[in-house]
N, C-alpha and C positions, 0 to 999 in steps of 0.2 A: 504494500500500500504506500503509498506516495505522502507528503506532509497534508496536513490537515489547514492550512493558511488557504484560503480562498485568492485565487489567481485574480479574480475580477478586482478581489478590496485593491491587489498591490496594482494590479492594470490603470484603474482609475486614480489609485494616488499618483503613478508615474502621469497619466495623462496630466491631470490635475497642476501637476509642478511644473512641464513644458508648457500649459497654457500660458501659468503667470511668469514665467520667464520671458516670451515672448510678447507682454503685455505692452501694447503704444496706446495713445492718446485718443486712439480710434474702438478702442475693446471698449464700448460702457459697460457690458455684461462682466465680464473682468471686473472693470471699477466698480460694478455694484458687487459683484460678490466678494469683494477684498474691503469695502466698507460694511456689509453686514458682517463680514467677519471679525470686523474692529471692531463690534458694536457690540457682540455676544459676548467678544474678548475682555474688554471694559466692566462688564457685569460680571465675568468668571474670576477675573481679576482681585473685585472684593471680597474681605476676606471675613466683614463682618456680617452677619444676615441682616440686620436690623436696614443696614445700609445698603445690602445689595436689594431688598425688595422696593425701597423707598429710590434707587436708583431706576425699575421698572416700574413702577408706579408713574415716574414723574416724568421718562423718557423715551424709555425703551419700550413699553406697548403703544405708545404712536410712533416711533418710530419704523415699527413694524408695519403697522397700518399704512404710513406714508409711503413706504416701501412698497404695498401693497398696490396703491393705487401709479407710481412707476412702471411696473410691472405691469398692471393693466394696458397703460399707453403704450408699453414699447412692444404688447403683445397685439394691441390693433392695426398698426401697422404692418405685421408682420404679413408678407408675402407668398413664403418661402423658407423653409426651415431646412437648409443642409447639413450636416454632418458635424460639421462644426459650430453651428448655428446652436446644434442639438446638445453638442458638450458645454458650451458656454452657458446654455437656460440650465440646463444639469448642475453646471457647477453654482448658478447662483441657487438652485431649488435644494442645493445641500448644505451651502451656508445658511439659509433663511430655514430649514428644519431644524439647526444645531441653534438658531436662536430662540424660534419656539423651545425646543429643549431647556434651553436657559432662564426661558423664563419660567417655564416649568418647576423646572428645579429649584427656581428661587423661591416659586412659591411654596413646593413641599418644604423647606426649611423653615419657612416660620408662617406655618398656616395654623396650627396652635397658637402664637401669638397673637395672630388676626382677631381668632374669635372671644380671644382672653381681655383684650384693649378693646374703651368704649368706642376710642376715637380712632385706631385701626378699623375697627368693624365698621364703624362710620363710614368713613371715605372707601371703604372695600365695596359696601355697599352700592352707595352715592359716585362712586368712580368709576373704580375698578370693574365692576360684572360688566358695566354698559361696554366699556373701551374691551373685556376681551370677547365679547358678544361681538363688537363688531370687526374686531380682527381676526376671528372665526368667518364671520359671513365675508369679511372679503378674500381670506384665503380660500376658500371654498369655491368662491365666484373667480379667481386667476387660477386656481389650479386647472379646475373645468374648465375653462373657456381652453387652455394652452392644451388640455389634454385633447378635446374635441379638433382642433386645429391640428394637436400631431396626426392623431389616427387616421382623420377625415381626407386633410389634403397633403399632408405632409410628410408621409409615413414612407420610412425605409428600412428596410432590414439589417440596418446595422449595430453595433453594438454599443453605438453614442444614442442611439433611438430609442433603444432599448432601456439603456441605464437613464434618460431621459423620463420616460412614460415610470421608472421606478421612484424616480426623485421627485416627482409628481404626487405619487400615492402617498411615500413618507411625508411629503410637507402637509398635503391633506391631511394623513391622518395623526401626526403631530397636531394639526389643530383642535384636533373632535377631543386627542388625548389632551391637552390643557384644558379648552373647558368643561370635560369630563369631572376632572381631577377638583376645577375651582370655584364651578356652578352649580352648586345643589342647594338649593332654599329649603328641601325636605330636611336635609339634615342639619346646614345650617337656615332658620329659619328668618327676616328679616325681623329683628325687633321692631314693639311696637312704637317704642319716640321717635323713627324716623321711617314710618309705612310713608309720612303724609310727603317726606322729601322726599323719598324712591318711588313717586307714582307716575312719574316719568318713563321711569326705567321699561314701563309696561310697552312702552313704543317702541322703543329698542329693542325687547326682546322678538314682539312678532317682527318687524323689518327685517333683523337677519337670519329670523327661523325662515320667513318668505324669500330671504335673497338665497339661502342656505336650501330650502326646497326646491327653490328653479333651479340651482348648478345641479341638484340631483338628477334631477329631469333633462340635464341635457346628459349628462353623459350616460343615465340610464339608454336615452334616445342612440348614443355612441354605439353603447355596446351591441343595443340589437344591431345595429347598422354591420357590424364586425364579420368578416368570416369566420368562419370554424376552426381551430388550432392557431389562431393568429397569438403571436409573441410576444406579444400586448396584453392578452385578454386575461393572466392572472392580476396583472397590477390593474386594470379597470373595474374589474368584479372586485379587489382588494378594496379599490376606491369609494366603491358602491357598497360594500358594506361596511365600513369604517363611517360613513357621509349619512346613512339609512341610522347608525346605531347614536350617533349625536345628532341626529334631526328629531329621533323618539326619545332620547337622554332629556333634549332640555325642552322638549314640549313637557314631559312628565313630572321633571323637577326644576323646571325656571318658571313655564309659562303656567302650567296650572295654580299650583301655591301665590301666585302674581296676580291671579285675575282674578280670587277672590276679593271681590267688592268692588271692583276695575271693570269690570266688561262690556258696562254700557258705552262706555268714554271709549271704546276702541273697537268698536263692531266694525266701520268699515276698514279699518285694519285686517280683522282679522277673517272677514268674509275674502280677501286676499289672499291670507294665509291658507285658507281654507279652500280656493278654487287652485292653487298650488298642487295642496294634499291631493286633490280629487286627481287633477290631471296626474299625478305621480303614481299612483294605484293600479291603474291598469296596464302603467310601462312595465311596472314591478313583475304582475300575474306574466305579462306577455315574454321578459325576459325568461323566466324561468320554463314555461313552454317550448320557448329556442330553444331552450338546454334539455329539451325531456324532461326535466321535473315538475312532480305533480306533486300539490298538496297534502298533506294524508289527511285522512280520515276525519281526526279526531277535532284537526282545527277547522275543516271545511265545515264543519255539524257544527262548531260552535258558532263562528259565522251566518250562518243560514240561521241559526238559532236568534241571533241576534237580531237579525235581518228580518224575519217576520215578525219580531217583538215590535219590531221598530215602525213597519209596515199595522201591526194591529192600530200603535198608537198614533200613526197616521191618518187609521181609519177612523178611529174613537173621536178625534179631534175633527174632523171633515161633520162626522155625524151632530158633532156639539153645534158645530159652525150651521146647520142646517139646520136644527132645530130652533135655534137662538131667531132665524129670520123665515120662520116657517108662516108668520102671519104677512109677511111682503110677498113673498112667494106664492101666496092663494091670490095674491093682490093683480100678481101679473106673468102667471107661470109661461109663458112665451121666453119674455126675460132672463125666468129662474134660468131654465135651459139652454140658455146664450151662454150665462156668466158659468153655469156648472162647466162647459165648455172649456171656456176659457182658465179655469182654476188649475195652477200651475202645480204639480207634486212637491211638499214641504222639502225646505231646503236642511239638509242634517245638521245637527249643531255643532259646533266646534269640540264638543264631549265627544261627541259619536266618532266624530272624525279621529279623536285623536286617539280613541278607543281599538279603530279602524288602523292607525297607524304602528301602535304595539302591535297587533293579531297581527298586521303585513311583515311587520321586521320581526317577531317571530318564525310565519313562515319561510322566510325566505333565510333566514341562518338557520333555519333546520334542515333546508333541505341542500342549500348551495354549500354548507360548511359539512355535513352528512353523508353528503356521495364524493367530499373531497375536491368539487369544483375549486371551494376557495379554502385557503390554508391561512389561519391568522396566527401566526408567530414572530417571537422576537428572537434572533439569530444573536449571536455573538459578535462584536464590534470587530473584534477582532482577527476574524476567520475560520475560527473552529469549526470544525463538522457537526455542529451539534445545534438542535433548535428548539424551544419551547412553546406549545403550542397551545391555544386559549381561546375563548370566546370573548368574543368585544365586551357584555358586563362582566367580564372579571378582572377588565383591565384596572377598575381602580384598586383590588387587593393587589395584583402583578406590579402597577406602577411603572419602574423602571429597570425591573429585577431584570438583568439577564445570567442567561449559561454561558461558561466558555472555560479552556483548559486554565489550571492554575499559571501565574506566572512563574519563569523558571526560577527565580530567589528563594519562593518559593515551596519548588517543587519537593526538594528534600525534606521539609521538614511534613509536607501532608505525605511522604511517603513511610516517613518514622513512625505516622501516627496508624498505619493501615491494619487492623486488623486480622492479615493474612497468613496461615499458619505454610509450613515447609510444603504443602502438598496444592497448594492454592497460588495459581501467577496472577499477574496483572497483566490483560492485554487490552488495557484503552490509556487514556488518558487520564489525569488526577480532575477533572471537573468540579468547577465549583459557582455557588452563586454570586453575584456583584451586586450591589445596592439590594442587598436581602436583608434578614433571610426569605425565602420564598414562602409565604402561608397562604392559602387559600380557602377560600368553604366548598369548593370544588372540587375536584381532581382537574391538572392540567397534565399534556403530557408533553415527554423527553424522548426527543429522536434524535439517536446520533450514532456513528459510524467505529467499529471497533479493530484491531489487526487482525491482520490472520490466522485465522487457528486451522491448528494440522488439522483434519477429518472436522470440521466446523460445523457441519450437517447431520453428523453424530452425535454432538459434543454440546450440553445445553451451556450457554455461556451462564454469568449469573452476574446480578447488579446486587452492589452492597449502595446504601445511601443512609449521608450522615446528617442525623435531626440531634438540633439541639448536643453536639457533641457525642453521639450515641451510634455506631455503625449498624445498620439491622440490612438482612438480607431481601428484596422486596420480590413480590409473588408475581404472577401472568407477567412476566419478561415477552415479549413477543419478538422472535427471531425470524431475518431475510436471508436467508447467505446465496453469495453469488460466487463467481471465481473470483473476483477482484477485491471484492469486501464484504462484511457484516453488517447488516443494521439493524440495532436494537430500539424498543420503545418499550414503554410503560408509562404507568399514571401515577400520579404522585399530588396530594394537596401539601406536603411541609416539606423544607431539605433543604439542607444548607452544600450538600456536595454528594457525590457519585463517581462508583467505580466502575469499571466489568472486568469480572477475574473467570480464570476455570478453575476445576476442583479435580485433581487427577489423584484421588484418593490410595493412600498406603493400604494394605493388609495388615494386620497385627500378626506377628508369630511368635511362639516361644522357643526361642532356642534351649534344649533341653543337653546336660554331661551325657546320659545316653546316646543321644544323636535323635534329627527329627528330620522331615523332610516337610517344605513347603510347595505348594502347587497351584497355579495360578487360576484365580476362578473360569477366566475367559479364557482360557489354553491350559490343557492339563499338559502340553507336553513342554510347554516352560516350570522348569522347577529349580530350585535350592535346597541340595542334601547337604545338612550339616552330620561330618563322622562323627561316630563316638568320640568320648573324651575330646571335643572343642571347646570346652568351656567345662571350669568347675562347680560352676549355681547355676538356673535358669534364668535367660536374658531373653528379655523382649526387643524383639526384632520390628522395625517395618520396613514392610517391601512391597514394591511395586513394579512395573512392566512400563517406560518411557520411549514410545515408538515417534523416529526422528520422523518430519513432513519431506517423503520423496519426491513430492511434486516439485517443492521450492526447492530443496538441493539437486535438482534437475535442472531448474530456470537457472539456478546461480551457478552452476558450472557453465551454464551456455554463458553467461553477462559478467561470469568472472573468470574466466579461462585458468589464474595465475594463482588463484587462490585455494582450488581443491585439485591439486594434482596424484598426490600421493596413494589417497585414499580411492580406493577400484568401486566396494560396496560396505555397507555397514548394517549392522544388525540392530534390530532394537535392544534396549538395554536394559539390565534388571541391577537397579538400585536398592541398596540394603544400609539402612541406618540404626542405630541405635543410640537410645535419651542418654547415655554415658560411655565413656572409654570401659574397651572390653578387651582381657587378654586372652588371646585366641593360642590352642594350643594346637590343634589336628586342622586337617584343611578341609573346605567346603568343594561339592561338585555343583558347577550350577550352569543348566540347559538354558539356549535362548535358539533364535531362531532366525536364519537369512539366505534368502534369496540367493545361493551362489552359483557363479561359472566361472570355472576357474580356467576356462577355454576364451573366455572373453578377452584375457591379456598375460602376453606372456610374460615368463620371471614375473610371477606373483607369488605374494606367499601369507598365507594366515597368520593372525598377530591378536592377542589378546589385550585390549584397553581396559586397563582399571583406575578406578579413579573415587575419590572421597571428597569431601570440600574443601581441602586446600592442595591436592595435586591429582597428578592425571601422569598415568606409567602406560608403557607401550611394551607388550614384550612377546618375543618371539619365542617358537617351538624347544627353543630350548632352554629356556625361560619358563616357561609354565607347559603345562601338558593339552593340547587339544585333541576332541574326537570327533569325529562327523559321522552324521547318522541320518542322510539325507539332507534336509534343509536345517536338521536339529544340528547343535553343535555342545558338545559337555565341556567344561572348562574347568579343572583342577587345578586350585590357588589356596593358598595362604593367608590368613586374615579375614575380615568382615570388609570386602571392597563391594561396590559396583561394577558388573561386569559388563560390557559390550566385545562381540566379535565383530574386525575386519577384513579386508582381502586387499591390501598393498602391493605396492609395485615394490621390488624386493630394493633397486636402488635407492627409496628411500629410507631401508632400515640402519640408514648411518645418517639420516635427517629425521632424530624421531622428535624432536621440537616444531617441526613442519608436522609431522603426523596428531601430534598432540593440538595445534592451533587446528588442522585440519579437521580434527574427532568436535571441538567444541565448537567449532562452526556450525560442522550438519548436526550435533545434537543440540543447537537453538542455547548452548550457555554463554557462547559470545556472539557477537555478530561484529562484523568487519567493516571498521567507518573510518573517513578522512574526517578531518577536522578543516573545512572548505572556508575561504575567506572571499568576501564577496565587498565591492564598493557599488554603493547607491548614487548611479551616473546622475540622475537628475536633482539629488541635493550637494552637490557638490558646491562651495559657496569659495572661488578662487583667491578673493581678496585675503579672506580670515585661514585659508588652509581649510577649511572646514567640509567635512563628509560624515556621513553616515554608513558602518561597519557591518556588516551582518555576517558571524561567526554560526557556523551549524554544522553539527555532526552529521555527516550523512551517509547512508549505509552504500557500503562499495558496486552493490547490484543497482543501487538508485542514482549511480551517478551522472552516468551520463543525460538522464532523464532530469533530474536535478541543474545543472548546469544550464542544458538548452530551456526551462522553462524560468529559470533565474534570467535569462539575456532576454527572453522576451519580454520580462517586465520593469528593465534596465539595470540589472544587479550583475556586473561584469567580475570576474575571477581577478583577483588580485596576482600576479604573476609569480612562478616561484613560490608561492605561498601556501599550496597545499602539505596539508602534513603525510608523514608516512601508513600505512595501512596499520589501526591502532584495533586492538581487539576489547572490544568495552563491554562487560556486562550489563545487564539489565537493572537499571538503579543505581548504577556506577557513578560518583559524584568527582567533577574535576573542578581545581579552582581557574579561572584565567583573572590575568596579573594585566593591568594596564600600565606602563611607562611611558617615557620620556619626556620630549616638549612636546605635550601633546594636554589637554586637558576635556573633561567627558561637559557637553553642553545639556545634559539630560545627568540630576544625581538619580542612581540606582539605589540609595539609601546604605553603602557599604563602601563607599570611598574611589575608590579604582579599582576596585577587586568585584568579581563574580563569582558566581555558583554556576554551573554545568552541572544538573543532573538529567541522565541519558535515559529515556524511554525507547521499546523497539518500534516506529514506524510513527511513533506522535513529532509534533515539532517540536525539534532539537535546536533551536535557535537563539542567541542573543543579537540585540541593536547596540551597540554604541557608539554614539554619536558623539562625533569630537571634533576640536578647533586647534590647532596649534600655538603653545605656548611658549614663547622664546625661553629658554633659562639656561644659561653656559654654565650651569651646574649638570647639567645633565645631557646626555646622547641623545645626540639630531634626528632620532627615530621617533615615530611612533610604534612603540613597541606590545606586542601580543603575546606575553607567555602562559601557555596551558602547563600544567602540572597536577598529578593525581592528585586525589583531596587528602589535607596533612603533610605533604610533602614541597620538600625547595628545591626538589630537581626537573627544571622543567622537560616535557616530552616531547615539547613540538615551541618554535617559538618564529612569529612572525615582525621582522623591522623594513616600516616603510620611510625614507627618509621624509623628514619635513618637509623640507625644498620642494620634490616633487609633488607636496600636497597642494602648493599654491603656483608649480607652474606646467606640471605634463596631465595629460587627459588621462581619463580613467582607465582605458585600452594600454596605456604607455607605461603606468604604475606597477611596480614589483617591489617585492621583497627583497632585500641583502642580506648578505651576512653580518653579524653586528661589527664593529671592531673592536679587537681585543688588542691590548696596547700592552701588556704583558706577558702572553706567551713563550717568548725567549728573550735571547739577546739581542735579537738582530732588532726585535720590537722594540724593545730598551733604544737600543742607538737610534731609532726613527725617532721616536719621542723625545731622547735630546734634543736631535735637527729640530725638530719643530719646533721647541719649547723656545731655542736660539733666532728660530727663525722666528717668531713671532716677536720677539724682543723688537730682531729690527722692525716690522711693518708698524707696530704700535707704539715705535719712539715717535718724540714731539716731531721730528721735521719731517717725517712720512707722511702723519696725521695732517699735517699742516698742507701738505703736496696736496693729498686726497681732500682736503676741506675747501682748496681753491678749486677744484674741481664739480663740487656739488652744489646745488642750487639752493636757497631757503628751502623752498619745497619739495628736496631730496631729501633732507636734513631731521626737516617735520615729520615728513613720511618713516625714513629711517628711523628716528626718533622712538614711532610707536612699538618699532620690532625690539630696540635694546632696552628698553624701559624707561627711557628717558621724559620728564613730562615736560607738554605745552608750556606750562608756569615758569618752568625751571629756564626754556628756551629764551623765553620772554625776560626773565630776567637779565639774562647774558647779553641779552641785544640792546636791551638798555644800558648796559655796564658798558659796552664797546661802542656805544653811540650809534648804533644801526649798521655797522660795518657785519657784513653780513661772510665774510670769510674769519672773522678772529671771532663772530657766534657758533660758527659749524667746527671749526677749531675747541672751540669750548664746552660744545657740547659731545664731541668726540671722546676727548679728554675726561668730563666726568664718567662717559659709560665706562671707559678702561679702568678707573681708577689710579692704583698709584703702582702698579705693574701689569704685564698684559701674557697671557697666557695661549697656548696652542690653540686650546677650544674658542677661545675667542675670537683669532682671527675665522676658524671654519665658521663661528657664529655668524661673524659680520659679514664674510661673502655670502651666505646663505641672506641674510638680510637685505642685500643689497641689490641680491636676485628677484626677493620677494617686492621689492620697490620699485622695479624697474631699472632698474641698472646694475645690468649683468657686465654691459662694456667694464667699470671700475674693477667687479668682482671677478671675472677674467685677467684683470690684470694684478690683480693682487695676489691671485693663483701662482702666476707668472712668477712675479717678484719672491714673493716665498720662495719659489723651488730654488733661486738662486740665492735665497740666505743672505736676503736684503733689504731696505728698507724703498719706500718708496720713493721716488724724484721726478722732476717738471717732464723729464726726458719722454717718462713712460706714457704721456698721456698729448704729448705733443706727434707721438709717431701717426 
């Protein structure tokens, strides 16, 4: 199985980043989404709540709103929506969701406080609902209008189109989710001192339930329009029911509880609202007929049920109405029969209607979320395989809860905590919840993707999920297996995190002084005879039967040619442990079973593998005793080991280090990874040095795979920089070491150091983002050393110079060797030269050659690389009266100090490179090699 990061999140970040690189005067789309992005940024920024909510309060929900109506105009003239057209509305429709989100958030932080303060609750009231009532209705109204517009006339099959029509559905349904979350007069109710200020508010709420019904209505009108399997049609049916479930949310909890005592004052209002509803009702029945769904049963009777209630009390009132002018009617019955005529069918009231609006968005999430048309989950930010799935009212216990793998810092310590005994693995990822813990009065559920397991379709996998600190194993697991992967689901209303492990369960046996034999349930002709006198007490034994996956050690000999040479074929193996050190006196026989032909390859020869958990023996025919008995094979040994048979090529039984890496390959205890170094092309930031690192273990059969799908999304191989073929267990924890002038733009909360812990086929990945930091205390590298966890000896180590972090392109970029300035003598005597040499280049009249030479504005520039500050420049140039050769003189002088050292000069030409002026730092190269100082000569050539 391949990593679990989602290709599309890093595709769109990279797009994302070439946009705004590329951004002129002419991008507004650009410019707008780089200013919602300031605007959200501003409010994340604070750190206080009291003041981030009173910052959206005061600014940031019209702000959005004004946005809104932007957005509207630059969407009516829109012509023509191309490809790139389609990524730019994209990029604004995901900054302007990340602001709704913000204001979200700001409000979950002190929405407690709101209802707690007289004069919070006031203004929340009196303010607040109207302004996000209307920045619902106009998101609503700009997402629909631009979605109708893509599908209708502007629609292409491409993958900017796509993520388009998606960033459309999030910002929509980012809307419905804020005033979901901040609209509820049922639970909070308006107090009575201020009914008489908020009687306003009643306007407000029908205008955007009625602006917020018509966008319904058109894109319901969208979707019927659609063909069938169109690319689109999950994120529009998303739209449609995200748009359906806050159109019924705040009829039921804004507008109802609002209109008691209100409804006169706003009939024509809401006879608007109400001829909305009507016209949306039967887009609704009709959509669902496109799609072959039917009603069932139980809601269609209630309905109908209602429906002649409604029709009797139609009739009852006709009949009052007639009796009431039953004496004008004898008066001039010609007349009566004109007007009976013309008596129009009572118009439904706004109750019924909205009566009529629950039972619609009822049926239509039972039966479109039912048969699976529509899937409403929140994915992982991050990329995870893994997704949680819900119905739109449950979103207010969900909130902002998502799934997604632990981070790697992490990872170690939720793997310390796992409750997995010797005979139980872990093949998924550490999964855990974010803005949790997750409670619901539901069950929602958890779909996500697990490794491969040998015989997987045999093999029930099992989920452990941890509530409240408590790991419990959970029931109806539902299993997919495919050749490629697993996937698991279940229901769950509480969880803080989840596993999936298998259970390859032990036998108990008693090893008896007598002698016993054991025999395997599922194979009697696999056994373990222990002789008499092996033991002086009775020891309990367990044993079990570990058959390697032949499928995969098939693929990975084909994808790793170099790596399973030795071994011809392998047996499965019977492992035997005991709770204590046992001394063993007589030796055990013990049968297993394999597949052999020994005609298959010549000079071959049988070899017995044994092995316990701290080593692994290989030993030949004269070595230990084997018998073959057809496919059975008996193996007479010494000790309580593990035994496996193979069938080797004879010249590697003087490589039994190769046979031993080789045996713990195909038996799944190691797996064989590089430690891949990648640069993130599109955040490369030239001026600062500055790029983004992505260090990841990756298994040797996925590499090439790994690699080409890293280029496609601009993560280029660092040159040089791969490590050697590293054999890492399962849970294996490495530390990596950050050095040099180099410092991390992102703290990881641990200084420069990380944690690698290694799962097999989950993301093995770290970011570290970093800028170059001058310091002639330390080596011109950006330096990467990996080293096992507890240990100072690194096993793999990567050094990229500075220099070329701020002037070669990412393709051009390698690793070196570090330099070692003490190795011998000869390095000694370099180190003199240079230490001499440097003397000359950093005496006062070279300094002084090189300061006629530079500009203020080399000098300033230079300046920032050596540490030198503005203040300090400014002073000098006042001290020397503006003479702008005895300040660059001066400020040369203090960077050196009061002697000048080898690293120093390689500092300064590095420096001088990064400033543009390589010509100086060339020549200063120059003059060093000859063990001299600088003069007018060299810059006059």
């Amino acid at each position: 199985m391949g990593k679990t990061k989602s290709t599309k999140y890093y595709r769109k970040q990279k797009r994302t980043r070439q946009a705004k690189g590329q951004m002129d005067e002419n991008d507004v789309l650009i410019h707008m989404s780089e200013d919602i992005k300031k605007c959200w940024m501003n409010v994340s920024d604070i750190s206080n709540i009291q003041d981030k909510w009173r910052r959206v309060e005061d600014s940031t929900i019209t702000t959005a709103i004004r946005i809104c109506m932007k957005l509207k105009g630059k969407q009516c003239y829109l012509t023509k929506l191309e490809q790139d057209d389609a990524f730019k509305f994209g990029l604004v429709y995901d900054e302007f969701s990340r602001l709704l989100y913000t204001i979200r958030l700001a409000y979950g932080e002190v929405e407690s406080e709101i209802f707690s303060d007289e004069e919070l609750s006031q203004r929340f009231y009196e303010k607040d609902i109207p302004a996000l009532l209307e920045l619902w209705g106009s998101c609503s109204l700009i997402s629909a209008d631009l979605m109708v517009a893509l599908l209708i006339d502007n629609w292409n099959s491409t993958d900017d189109h796509d993520d388009l029509a998606k960033s459309l559905t999030v910002c929509s349904t980012s809307c419905v989710k804020q005033v979901v979350l901040s609209c509820d007069l049922v639970q909070h109710p308006i107090p009575d001192n201020i009914k008489d200020s908020t009687k306003s508010t009643v306007f407000t709420v029908i205008e955007h339930l009625t602006s917020a019904c018509d966008s319904l209505v058109k894109i319901v009108k969208c979707a019927s329009c659609m063909e069938e399997d169109h690319s689109a049609e999950d994120a529009i049916l998303n739209m449609i029911t995200w748009s359906l479930y806050g159109l019924n949310y705040i009829s039921v909890n804004v507008l109802k509880p609002i209109l008691v005592g209100n409804s006169e004052d706003v009939e024509d209002d809401l006879k608007k609202y109400s001829k909305s509803l009507e016209s949306l009702f039967p887009l609704l029945r009709q959509l669902l007929k496109q799609h072959k769904l039917e009603p069932s049963d139980d809601i269609d009777s209630k309905q109908e049920d209602d429906s002649q209630n409604k029709e009797e009390n139609d009739n009852k009132n006709k009949q009052t109405s007639k009796s009431k002018d039953k004496n004008k009617a004898k008066e001039d019955q010609s007349v009566e029969k004109t007007d009976e005529e013309k008596v129009e069918p009572s118009q439904p009231s706004i109750e019924d209607l909205l009566k009529t609006l629950e039972k619609e968005y009822e049926i239509f999430t039972k039966e479109f979320l039912g048969s699976g048309k529509v899937s409403i989950c929140q994915e992982d930010p991050n990329g995870s395989d893994v997704s949680l799935f819900y119905r739109p009212e449950q979103y207010r216990e969900i909130a902002d809860c998502t799934v997604g793998s632990c981070d790697m810092k992490d990872r170690n310590d939720w793997i310390k905590d796992l409750p997995l005994t010797e005979d139980q693995t872990l093949v998924s990822d550490i999964y855990i919840v974010r803005n949790g813990p997750l409670k619901t009065s539901s069950d929602v559920e958890i779909d996500f993707i697990v490794l491969p397991v040998a015989n997987s379709a045999e093999r029930q996998i099992q989920v452990k999920v941890n509530n409240g600190g408590s790991w419990n194993d959970m029931e109806n697991v539902q299993q997919e297996v495919s050749e490629a992967k697993t996937h698991l689901s279940f229901k769950v209303s509480s969880m803080d995190a989840f596993i999936a492990y298998i259970d390859n369960p032990s036998e108990s046996h008693e090893i008896l002084p007598q002698g016993s034999t054991y025999t395997n349930a599922d194979n009697e002709e696999i056994q373990v005879k222990f002789l008499p006198d092996i033991v002086d007490s009775p020891v309990k034994a367990h044993i079990k039967v570990v058959q390697h996956d032949s499928k995969e050690v098939t693929s990975y000999r084909e994808k790793c040619l170099d790596s399973i040479m030795g071994i011809i074929c392998l047996s499965d193996a019977v492992e035997i442990r005991t709770d204590e050190e046992v001394e063993v006196k007589k030796n055990m026989v013990v049968t297993v079973r394999m597949e052999d032909n020994p005609n298959t390859e010549k000079d071959s020869q049988l070899v017995v593998i044994r092995y316990n958990d701290t080593q692994v023996q290989v030993l030949d025919k004269s070595q230990c005793r084997i018998t073959k008995d057809g496919t059975n094979f008996k193996v007479e040994c010494k000790g309580l080991w593990s035994i496996a048979v193979a069938r080797v090529k004879k010249i590697f039984l003087n490589m039994r280090d190769s046979l031993k890496k080789e045996f713990l390959v195909m038996s799944g205890k190691v797996q064989m990874c590089n430690l891949m170094t990648y640069i993130d092309d599109s955040s490369r930031d030239m001026s600062k040095g500055g790029a983004m690192f992505w260090l990841d273990f990756v298994e040797k059969n996925m590499l090439q795979e790994d690699i080409e799908m890293k280029l496609q999304l601009g993560f280029i191989e660092v040159k040089n920089s791969r490590s050697k073929d590293l054999a890492v267990k399962q849970n294996q924890t490495f530390d990596l070491a950050i050095e040099g002038q180099i410092k991390l733009t992102l703290s990881n909360g641990n200084g420069q150091n990380f944690k690698m812990t290694y799962l097999k086929g989950a993301d093995n990945h770290v970011t570290i983002p970093i800028e170059v930091k001058r310091d002639q205390e330390k080596e011109p590298f950006a330096t990467f050393k990996l080293s096992e966890d507890g240990s100072d000896t690194p096993i793999h180590v990567v050094a990229i110079p500075v220099r070329d972090l701020s002037e070669l392109s990412s393709d051009d970029i390698a690793s070196r060797p570090m330099i070692k300035l003490n190795e011998n003598n000869n390095a000694r005597d370099e180190l003199k030269l240079k230490e001499e040499a440097a003397k000359c280049v950093l005496a006062h009249n070279s300094l002084m050659e090189l300061s006629r030479e530079l500009s203020e504005r080399d000098v300033r520039k230079l300046s920032h690389q050596l540490g030198v500050s503005e203040d300090l420049i400014d002073k000098f140039k006042d001290q020397m009266d503006g003479d702008i050769v005895r300040t660059n003189f001066q400020t040369l002088c203090e960077w050196r100090g009061k002697t000048g050292r080898a690293t120093m000069v390689d500092f300064l030409i590095s420096s001088l490179r990064t400033c543009g002026r390589s010509d100086c730092a060339n020549i200063i190269g120059q003059v060093r090699s000859r063990q001299r100082g600088l003069t007018r000569e060299d810059f006059n050539r």
